[in-house]
N, C-alpha and C positions, 0 to 999 in steps of 0.2 A: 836302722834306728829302732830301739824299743817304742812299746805301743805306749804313748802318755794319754791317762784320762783325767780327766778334771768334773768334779762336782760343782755345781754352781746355782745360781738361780737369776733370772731375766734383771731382777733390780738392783744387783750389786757390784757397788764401783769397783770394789777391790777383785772380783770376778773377771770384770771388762779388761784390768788393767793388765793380770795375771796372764790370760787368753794373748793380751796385745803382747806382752814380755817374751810368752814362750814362742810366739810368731817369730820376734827379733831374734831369739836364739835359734831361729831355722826347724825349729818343729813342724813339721807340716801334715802330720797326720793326728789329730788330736779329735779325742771323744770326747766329748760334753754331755753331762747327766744334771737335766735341768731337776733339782729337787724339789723344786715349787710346782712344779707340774709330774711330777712321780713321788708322791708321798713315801709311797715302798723302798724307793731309793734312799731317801732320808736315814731310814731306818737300819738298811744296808751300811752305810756311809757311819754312822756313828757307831753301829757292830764292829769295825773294820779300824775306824782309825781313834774312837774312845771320845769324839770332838763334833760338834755339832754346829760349828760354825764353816760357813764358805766363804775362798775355793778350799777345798781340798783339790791335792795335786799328786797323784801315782805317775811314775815313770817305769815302767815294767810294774812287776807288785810290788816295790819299795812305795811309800807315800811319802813324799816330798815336802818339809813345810820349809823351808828356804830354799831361794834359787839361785 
């Protein structure tokens, strides 16, 4: 299985719900990059996918915004 990461941040429903989806679909190794607590990351994250909202969703290095 490729490596899927997800950006997110501790307050966000649509975050929670993402995390819980990609569980159902039997993901079981997944990175989380809390961006409220790594501002750096932030910065990263809208370099990369041009979007500044979370989750952002990578599945290998494609970024994923439908699942």
């Amino acid at each position: 299985m490729q490596i899927v990461k997800i950006y997110t941040t501790g307050t966000c429903p649509y975050c929670i719900q993402a995390k819980r989806l990609l569980q159902q679909r039997g993901v079981t190794e997944l990175t989380e990059i809390r961006i409220d607590l790594l501002p750096d990351e932030r910065q990263k994250m809208t370099e990369i996918t041009g979007r500044t909202s979370v989750p952002q969703i990578f599945i290998g290095a494609t970024p994923r915004w439908r699942l």
